[in-house]
C-alpha positions in Angstrom: 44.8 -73.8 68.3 43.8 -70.2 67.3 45.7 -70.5 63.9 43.9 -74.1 63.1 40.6 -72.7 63.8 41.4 -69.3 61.7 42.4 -71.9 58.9 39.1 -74.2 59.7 36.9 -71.1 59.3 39.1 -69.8 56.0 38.1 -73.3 54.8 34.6 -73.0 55.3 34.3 -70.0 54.2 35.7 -70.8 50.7 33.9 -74.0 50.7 30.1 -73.2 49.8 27.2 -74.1 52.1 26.7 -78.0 51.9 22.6 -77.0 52.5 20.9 -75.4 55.8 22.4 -77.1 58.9 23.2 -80.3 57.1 27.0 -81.4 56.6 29.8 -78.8 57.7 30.4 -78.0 60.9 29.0 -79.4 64.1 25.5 -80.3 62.2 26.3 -83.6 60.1 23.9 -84.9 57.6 22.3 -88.4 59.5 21.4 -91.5 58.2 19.8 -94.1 59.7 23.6 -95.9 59.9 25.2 -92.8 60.9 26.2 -89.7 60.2 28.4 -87.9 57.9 30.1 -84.2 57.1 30.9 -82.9 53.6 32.5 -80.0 52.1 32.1 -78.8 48.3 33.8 -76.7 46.2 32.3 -73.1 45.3 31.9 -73.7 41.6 28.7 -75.1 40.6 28.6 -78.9 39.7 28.1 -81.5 39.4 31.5 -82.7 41.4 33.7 -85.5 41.6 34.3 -86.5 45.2 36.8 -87.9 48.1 35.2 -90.1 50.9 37.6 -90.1 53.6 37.9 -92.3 56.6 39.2 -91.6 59.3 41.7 -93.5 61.7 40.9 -94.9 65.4 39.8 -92.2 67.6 38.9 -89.6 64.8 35.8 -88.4 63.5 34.4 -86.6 60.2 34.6 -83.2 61.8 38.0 -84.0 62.5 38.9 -85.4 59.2 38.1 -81.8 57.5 40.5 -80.3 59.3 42.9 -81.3 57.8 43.5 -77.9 56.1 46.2 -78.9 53.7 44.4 -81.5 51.8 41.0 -80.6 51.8 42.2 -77.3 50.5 44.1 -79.1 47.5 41.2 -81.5 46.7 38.0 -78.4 47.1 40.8 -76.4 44.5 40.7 -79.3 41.9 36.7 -79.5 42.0 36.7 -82.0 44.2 33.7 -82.7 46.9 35.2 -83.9 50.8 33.3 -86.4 52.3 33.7 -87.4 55.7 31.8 -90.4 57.2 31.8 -90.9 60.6 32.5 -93.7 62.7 30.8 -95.7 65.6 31.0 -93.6 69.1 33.5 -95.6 71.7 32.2 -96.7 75.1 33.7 -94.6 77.8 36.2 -92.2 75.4 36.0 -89.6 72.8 36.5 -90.5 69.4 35.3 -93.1 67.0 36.5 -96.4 65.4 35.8 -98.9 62.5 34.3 -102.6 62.9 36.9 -103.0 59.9 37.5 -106.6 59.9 35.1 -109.1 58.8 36.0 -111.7 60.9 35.6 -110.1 64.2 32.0 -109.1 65.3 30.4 -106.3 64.3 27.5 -103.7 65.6 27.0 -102.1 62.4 27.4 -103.2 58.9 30.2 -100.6 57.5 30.8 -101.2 54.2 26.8 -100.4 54.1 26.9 -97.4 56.3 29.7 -96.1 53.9 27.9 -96.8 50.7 24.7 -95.5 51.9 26.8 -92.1 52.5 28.1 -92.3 49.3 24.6 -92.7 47.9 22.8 -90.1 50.1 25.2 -87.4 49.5 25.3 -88.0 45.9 21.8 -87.4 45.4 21.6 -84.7 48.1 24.6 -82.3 46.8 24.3 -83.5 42.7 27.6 -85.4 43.1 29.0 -88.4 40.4 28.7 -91.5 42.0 30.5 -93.3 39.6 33.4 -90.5 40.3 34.2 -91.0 43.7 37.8 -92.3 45.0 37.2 -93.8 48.6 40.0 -93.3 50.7 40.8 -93.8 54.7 44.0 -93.2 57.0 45.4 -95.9 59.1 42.1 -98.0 60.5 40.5 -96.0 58.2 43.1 -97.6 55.5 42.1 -101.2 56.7 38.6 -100.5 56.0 38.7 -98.8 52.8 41.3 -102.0 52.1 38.4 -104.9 53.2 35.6 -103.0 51.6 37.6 -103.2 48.4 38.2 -106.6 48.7 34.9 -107.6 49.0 33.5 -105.2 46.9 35.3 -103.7 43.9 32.5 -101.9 42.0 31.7 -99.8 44.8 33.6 -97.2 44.0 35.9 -96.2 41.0 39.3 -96.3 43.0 40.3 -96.9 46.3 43.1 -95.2 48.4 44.0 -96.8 51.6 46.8 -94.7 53.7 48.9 -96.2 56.6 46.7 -98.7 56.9 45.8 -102.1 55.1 44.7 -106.0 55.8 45.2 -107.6 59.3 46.7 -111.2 59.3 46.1 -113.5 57.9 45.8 -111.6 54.7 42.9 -112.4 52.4 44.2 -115.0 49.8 42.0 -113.2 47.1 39.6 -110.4 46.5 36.3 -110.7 44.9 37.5 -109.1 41.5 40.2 -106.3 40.0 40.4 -103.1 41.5 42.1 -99.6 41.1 44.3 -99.1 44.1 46.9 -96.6 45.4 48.5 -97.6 48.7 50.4 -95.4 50.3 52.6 -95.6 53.8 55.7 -94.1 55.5 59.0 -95.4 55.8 59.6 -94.7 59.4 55.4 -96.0 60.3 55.8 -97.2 64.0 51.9 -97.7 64.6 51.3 -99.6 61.6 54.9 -100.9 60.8 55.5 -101.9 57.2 55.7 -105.4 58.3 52.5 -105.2 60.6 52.7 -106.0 64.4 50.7 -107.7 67.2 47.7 -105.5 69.0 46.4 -108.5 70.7 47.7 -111.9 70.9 45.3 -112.8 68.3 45.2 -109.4 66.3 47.7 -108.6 64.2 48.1 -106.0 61.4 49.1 -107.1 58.6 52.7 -107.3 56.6 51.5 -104.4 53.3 53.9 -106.1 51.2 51.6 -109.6 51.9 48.7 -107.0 51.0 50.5 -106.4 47.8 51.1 -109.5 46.7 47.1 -110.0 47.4 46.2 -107.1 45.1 48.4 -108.4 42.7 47.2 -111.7 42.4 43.3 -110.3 42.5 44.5 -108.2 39.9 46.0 -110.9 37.6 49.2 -108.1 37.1 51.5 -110.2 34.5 54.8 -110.0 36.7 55.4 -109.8 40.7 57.5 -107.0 40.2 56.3 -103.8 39.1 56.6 -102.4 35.9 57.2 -98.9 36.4 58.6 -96.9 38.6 58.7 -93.0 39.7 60.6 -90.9 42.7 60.0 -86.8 43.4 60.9 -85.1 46.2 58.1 -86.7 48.4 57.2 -89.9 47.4 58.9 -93.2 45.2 56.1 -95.1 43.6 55.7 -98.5 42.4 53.1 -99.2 39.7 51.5 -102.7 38.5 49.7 -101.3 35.5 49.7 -104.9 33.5 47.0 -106.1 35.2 43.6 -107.7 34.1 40.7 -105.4 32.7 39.7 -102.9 35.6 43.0 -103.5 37.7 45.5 -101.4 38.7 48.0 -101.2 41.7 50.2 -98.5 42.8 52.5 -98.0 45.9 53.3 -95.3 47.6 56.2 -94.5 50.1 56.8 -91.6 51.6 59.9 -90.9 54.1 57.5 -90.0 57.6 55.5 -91.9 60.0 51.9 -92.6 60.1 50.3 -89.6 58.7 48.9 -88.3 55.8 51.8 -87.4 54.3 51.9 -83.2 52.9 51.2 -83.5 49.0 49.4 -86.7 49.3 45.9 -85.3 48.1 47.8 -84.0 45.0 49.3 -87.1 44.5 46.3 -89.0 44.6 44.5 -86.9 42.5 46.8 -87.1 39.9 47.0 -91.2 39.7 43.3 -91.0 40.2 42.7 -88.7 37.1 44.9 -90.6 34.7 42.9 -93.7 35.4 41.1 -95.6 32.2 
């Protein structure tokens, strides 16, 4: 715990001062949805930035500890934003009202824009140069809000997470997607699995075929491949005007997988 908190405060040291008591740390920034923490890069901007989501039971302070990748994406100019959930009754930790047929007690996808906004105008960020991304619940939502809403944000980067059953049928219009999951997931299996008897994650290649299809890609299989050392992609990149789809598998289990930021950087950069 010592040598996480050395590199937390290393972090936040290199990371300059989002503004007085508002965004890093224990002091988030507040809307009246919620509340949110950021970190920006030391260089003057205006930045690019990352909104991440965070998975069931996490939080935005959490999320920025993540030391490896917000290390990479502060490096590469990149701002880290880091929304936070709604509180759970009786337990730490925070969750998503992800799915749009179940009832909600907040209206995500607007919390999560209004973030977007506020700290755009607040820190001098691009808003039309922000990837949102999410881990595992976090994944689902970042998944549905893309669905329903495409021009939200430039890309989107769900990982270990995507749609519950049954699968949307069609999205409101093309996006610019990069999934990526792990080979050996066991809490959000490849193939999905029940949580309830009438919950179910989702099968991701069903998601697939969903982003395809919203997409209008020319062919079901992809049309170009690429392997390193960590990941073997799949790309769609015959797609109608403003689509793209790429898959990501890595060899672990439900993480965020080490080199992932760099990876997603990379595809995001090389976008039209």
């Amino acid at each position: 715990m010592m040598i996480r908190g050395a590199i937390v405060l290393a972090l936040l040291l290199l990371a300059r001062a989002a503004s007085a008591g508002c965004g890093t740390g224990e002091d988030p920034c507040a809307l009246p949805g919620g509340t949110y923490h950021l970190m920006l890069p030391d260089d003057s901007g205006p930045h690019p930035a990352v909104v991440v989501l965070h998975g069931y039971g996490g939080s935005g302070a959490a999320t920025l500890t993540n030391a490896g990748m917000v290390r990479t994406l502060l490096a590469r100019g990149y701002a880290v934003i880091a929304p936070d959930g709604q509180k759970m009754a009786g337990r730490a930790g925070r969750r998503w009202d992800f799915h749009p047929d179940r009832t909600a007690t907040r209206d995500e996808a607007g919390f999560i824009l209004s973030v977007a906004d506020d700290a755009a105008a607040r820190f001098a960020l691009r808003r039309d140069d922000m990837l949102l991304a999410g881990f595992s619940v976090g994944g689902s939502m970042v998944s549905y809000l893309a669905c329903q809403n495409p021009d939200a944000f430039s890309a989107y980067a769900p990982i270990g997470g995507s749609f519950w059953q049954p699968e949307p049928a069609l999205c409101a219009g093309p996006v610019r997607l990069l999934h990526t999951h792990g080979w050996t997931d066991q809490v959000v299996p490849l193939e999905g699995r029940a949580i309830g008897p009438d919950f179910r994650q989702g099968d991701v290649f069903q998601s697939l075929h969903t982003w395809r299809k919203t997409n209008g890609c020319s062919r079901m299989q992809p049309d170009a491949f690429a392997t390193d050392e960590a990941f073997h992609l799949r790309r769609w990149t015959d797609c109608a005007p403003g689509g793209r789809l790429d898959f990501a598998l890595h060899f672990g289990g439900h993480s965020i997988p080490a080199g992932w930021s760099g990876l997603a950087l990379d595809w995001f950069e090389a976008l039209p």
